[in-house]
N, CA, C and O of each residue as an XYZ file, in Angstrom:
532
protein
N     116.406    103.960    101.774
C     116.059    102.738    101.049
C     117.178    101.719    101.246
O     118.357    102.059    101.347
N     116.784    100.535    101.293
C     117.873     99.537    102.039
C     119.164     99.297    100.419
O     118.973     99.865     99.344
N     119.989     98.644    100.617
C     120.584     98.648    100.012
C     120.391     96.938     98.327
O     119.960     95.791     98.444
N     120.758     97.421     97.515
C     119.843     96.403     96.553
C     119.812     94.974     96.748
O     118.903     94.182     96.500
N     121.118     94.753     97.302
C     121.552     93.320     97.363
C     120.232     92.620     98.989
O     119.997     91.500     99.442
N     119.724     94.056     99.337
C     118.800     93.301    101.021
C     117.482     92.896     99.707
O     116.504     92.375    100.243
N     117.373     93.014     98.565
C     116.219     92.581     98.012
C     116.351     91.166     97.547
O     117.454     90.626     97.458
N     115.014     90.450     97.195
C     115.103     88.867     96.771
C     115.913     89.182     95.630
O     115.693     90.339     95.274
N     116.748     88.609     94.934
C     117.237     88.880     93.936
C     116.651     87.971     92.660
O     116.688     88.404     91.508
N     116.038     86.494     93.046
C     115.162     85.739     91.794
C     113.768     86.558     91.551
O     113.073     87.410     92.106
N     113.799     85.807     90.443
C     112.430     86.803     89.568
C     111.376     85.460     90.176
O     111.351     84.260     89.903
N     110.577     86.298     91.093
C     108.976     85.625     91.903
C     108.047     85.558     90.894
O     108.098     86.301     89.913
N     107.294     84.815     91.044
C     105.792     84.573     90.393
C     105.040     84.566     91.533
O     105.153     83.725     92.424
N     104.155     85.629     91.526
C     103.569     86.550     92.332
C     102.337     86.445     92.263
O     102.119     86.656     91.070
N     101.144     86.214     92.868
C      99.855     86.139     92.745
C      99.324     87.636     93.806
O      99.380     87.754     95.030
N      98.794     88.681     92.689
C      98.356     89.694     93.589
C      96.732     89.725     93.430
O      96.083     89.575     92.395
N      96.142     90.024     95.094
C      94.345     89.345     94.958
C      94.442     91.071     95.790
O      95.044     91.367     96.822
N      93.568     92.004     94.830
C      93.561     93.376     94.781
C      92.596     93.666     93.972
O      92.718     93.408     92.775
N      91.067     94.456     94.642
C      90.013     94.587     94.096
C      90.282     96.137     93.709
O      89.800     96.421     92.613
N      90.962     97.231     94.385
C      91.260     98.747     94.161
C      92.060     98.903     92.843
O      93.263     98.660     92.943
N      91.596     99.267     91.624
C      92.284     99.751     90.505
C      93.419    100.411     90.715
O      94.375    100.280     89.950
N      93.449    101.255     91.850
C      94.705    102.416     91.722
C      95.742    101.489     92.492
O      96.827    101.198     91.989
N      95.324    101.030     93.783
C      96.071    100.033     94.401
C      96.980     98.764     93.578
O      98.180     98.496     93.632
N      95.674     98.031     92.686
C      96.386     97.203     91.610
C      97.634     97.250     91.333
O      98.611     96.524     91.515
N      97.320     98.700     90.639
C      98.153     98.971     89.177
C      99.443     99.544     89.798
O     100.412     99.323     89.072
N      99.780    100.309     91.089
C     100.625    100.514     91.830
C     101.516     99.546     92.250
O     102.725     99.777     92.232
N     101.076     98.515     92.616
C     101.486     97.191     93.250
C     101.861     96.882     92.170
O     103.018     96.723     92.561
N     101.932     96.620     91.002
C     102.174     95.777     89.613
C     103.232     96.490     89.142
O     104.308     95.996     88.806
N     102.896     97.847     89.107
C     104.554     98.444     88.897
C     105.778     98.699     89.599
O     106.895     99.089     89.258
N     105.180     98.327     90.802
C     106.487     98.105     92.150
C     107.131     96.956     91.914
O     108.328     96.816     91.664
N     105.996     95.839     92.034
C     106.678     94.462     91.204
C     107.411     94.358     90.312
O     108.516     93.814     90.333
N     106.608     95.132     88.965
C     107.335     94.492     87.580
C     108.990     95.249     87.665
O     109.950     94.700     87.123
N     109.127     96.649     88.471
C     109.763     97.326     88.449
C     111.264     96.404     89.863
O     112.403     96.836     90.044
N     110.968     95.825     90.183
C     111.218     94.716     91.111
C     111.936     93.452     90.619
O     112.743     92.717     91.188
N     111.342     93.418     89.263
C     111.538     92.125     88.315
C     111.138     90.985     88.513
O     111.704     89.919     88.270
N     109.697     91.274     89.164
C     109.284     89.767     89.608
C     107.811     89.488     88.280
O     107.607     90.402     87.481
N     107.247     88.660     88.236
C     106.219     88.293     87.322
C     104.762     88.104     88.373
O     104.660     87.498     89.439
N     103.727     88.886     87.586
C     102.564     89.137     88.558
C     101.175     88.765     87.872
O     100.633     89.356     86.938
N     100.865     87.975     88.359
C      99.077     87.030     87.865
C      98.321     88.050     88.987
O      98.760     88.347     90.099
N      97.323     88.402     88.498
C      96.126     89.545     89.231
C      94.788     88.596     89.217
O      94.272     87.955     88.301
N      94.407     88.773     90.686
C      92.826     88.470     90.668
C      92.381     89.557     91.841
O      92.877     89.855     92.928
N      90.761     90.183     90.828
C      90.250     90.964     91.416
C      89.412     90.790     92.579
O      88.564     91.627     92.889
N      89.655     89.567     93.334
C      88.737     89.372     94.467
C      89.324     87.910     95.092
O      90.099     87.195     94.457
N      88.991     87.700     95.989
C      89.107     86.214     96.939
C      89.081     85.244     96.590
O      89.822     84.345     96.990
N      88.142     85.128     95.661
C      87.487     83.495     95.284
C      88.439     83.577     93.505
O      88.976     82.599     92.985
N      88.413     84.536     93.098
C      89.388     84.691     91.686
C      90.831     84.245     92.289
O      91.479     83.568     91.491
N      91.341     84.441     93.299
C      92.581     84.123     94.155
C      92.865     82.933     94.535
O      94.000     82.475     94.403
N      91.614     82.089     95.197
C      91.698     81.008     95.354
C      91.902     80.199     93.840
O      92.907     79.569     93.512
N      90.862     80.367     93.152
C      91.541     79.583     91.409
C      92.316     79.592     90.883
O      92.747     78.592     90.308
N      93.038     81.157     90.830
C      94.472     81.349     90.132
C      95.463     80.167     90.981
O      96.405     79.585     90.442
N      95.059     79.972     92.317
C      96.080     79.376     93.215
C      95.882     78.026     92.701
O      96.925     77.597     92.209
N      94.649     76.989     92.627
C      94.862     76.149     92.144
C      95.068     75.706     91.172
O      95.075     74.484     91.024
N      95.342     76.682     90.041
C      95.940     76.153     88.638
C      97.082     76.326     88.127
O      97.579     75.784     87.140
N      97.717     77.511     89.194
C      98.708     78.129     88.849
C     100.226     77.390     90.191
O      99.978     76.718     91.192
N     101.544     77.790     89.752
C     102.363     77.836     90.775
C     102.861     79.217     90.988
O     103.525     79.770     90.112
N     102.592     79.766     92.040
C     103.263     81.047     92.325
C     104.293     80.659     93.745
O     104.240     79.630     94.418
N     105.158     81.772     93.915
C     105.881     81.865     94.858
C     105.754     82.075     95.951
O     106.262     81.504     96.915
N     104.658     83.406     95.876
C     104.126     84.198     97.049
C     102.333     84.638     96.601
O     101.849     84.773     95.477
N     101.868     84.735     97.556
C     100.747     85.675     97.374
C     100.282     87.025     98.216
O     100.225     87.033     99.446
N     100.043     87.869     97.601
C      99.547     89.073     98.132
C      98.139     89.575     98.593
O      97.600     90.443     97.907
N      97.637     89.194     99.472
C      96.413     89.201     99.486
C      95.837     90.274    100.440
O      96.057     90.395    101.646
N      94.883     91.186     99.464
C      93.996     92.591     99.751
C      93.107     92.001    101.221
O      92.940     90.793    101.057
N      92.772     92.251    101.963
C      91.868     91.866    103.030
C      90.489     91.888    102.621
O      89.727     90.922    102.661
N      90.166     93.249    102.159
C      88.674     93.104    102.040
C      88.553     93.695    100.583
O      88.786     94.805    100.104
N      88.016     92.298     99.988
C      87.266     92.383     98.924
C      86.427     91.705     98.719
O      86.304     90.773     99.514
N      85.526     91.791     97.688
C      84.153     91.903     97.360
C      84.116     90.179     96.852
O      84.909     89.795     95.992
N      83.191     89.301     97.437
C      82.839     87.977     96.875
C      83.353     86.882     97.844
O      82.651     85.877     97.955
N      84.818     86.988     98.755
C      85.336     86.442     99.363
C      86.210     87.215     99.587
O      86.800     87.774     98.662
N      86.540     87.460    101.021
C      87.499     88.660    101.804
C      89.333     87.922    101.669
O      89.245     86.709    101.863
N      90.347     88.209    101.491
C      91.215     87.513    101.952
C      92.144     87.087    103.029
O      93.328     86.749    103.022
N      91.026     87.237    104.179
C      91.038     86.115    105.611
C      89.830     84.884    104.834
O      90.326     83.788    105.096
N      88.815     84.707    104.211
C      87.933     83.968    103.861
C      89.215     83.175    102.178
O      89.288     81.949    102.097
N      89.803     83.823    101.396
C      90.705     83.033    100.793
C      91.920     82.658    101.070
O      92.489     81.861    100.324
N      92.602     83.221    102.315
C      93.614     82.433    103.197
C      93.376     81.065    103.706
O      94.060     80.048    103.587
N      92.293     81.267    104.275
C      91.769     79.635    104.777
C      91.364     78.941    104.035
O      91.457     77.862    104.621
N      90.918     78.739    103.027
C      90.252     78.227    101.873
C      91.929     77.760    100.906
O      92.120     76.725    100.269
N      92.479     78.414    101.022
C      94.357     77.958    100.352
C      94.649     76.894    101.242
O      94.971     75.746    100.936
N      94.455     77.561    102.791
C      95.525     76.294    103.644
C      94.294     75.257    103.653
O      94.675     74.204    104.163
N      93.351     75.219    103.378
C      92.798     73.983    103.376
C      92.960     72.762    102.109
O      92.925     71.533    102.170
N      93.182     73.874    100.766
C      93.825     73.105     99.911
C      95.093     72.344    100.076
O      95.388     71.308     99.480
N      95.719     72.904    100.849
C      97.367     72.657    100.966
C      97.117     71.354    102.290
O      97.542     70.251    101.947
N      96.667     71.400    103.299
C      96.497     70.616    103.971
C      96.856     68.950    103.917
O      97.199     68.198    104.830
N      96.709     68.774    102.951
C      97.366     67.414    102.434
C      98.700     67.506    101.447
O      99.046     66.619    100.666
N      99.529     69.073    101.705
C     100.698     68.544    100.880
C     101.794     69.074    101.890
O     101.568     69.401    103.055
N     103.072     69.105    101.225
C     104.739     69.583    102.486
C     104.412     70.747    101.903
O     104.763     71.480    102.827
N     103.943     71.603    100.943
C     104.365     72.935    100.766
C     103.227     74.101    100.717
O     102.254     74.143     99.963
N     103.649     75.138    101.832
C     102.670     76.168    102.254
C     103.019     77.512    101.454
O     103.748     78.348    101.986
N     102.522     77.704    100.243
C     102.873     79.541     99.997
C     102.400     80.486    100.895
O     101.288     80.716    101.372
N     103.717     81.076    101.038
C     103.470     82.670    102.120
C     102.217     83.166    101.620
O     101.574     82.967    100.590
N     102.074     83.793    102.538
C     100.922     84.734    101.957
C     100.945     85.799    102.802
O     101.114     85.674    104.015
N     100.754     87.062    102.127
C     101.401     88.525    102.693
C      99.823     89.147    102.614
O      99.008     89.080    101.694
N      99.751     89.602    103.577
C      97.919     90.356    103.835
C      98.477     91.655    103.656
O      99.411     92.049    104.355
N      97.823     92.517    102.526
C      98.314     93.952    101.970
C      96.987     94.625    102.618
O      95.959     94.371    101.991
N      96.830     95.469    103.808
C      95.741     95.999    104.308
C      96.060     97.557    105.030
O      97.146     97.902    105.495
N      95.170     98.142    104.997
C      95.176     99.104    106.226
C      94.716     98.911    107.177
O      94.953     99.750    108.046
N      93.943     97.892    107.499
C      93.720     97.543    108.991
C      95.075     96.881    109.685
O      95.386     95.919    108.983
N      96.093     97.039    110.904
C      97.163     97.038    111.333
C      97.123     96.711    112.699
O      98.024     96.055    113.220
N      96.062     97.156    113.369
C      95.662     96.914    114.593
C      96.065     95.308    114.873
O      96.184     94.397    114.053
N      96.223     95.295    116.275
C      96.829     94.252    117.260
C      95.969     93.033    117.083
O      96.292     91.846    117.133
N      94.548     93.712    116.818
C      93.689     92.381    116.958
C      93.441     92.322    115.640
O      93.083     91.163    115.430
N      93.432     92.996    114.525
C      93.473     92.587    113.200
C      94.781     91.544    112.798
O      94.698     90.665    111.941
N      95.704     91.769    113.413
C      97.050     91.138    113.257
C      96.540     89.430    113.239
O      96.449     88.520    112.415
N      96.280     89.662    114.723
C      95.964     88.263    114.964
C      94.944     87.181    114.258
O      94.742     86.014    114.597
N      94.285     88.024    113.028
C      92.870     87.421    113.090
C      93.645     86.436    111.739
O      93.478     85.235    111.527
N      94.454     87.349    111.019
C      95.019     87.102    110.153
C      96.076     86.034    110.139
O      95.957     85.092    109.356
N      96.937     86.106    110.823
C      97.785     84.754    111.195
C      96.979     83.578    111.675
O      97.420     82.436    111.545
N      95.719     83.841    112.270
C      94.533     82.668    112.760
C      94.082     81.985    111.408
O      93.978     80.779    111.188
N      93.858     82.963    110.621
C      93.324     82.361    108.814
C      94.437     81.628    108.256
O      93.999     80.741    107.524
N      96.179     81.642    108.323
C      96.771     81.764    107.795
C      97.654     81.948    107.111
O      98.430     81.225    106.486
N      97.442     83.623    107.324
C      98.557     84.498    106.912
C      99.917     84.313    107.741
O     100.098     84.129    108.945
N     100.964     84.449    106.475
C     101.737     84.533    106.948
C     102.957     85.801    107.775
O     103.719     85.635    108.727
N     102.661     87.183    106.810
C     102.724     88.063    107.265
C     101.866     89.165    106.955
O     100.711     88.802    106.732
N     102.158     90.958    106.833
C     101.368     92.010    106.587
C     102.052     92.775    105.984
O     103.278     92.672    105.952
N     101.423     93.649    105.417
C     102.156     94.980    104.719
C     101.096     96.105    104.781
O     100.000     95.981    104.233
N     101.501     97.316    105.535
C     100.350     98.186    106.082
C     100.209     99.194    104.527
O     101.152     99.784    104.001
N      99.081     99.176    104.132
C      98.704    100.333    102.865
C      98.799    101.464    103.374
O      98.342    101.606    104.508
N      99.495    102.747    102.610
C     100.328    102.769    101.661
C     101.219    101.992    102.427
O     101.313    101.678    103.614
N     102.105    101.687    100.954
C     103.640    100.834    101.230
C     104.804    101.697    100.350
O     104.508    101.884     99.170
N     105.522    101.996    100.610
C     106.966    101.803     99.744
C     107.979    100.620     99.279
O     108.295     99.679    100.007
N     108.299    100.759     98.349
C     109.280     99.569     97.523
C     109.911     98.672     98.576
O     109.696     97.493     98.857
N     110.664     99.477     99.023
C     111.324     99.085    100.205
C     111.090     97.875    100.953
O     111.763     96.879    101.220
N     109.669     98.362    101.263
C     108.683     97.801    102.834
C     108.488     96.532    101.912
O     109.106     95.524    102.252
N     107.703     96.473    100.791
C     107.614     95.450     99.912
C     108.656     94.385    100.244
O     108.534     93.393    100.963
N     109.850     94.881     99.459
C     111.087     93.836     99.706
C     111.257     93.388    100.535
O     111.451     92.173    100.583
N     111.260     93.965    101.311
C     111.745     93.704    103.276
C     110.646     92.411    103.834
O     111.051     91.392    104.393
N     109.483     92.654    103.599
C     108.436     91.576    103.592
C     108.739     90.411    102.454
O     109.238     89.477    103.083
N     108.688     90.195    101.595
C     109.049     89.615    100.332
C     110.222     88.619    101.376
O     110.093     87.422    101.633
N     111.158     89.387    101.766
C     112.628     88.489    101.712
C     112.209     87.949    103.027
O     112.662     86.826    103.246
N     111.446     88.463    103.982
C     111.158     87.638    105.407
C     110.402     86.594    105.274
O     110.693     85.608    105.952
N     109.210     86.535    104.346
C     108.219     85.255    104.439
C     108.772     83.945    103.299
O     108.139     82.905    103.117
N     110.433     84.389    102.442
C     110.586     83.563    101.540
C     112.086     83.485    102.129
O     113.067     83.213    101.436
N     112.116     83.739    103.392
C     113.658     83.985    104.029
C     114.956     84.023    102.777
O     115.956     83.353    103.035
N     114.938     84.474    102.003
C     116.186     84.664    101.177
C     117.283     86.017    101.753
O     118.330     86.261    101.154
């Protein structure tokens, strides 16, 4: 495990878009346990709203869920953003990993990935690359 100081050290406001209960609630205690602050939406289009009412730091976004996928609420963000200077990361939390899944995702958007399962670690390590701290 990397050493504490390689972690973000400010407390994030975190938008996690995670339709899997067990997945959720895993992710929320890696976070809270992390010390960052975490707004939950159970699907794509719940993701996209939290985003426009809310300010978060980062977002975490599940690939496939139910109502709107999050390659379908990645693009739907940068189209909001499109008329401003500031782009939130957005981290695609998936088990699809593949070369051409990679790509489809940075095409929507995304800014980086995190392959399911994850460890704390892997979290941080992503966390501190897409918010370069």
């Amino acid at each position: 495990m990397p050493e504490a100081n390689s972690l973000p050290k400010n407390k994030l406001r975190i938008l996690l878009a995670e339709d899997n209960d067990v997945n959720r609630k895993l992710t929320i205690n890696i976070l809270k346990h992390l010390g960052h602050e975490v707004c939950v939406a159970g699907n794509g289009r719940e993701a996209v709203d939290l985003f426009k009412k809310n300010d978060f730091d980062v977002i975490l976004m599940d690939i496939l869920m139910p109502e709107m996928t999050g390659e379908e609420a990645a693009r739907e963000i940068r189209l909001i953003e499109k008329n401003t200077a500031t782009k939130i990361p957005i981290i695609a939390v998936t088990t699809y990993s593949r070369k051409e899944s990679r790509k489809r995702y940075f095409q929507a958007g995304i800014n980086d990935y995190l392959c399911k399962p994850f460890k704390p670690y892997e979290l941080s390590i992503v966390l501190k690359r897409v918010l370069k701290v």
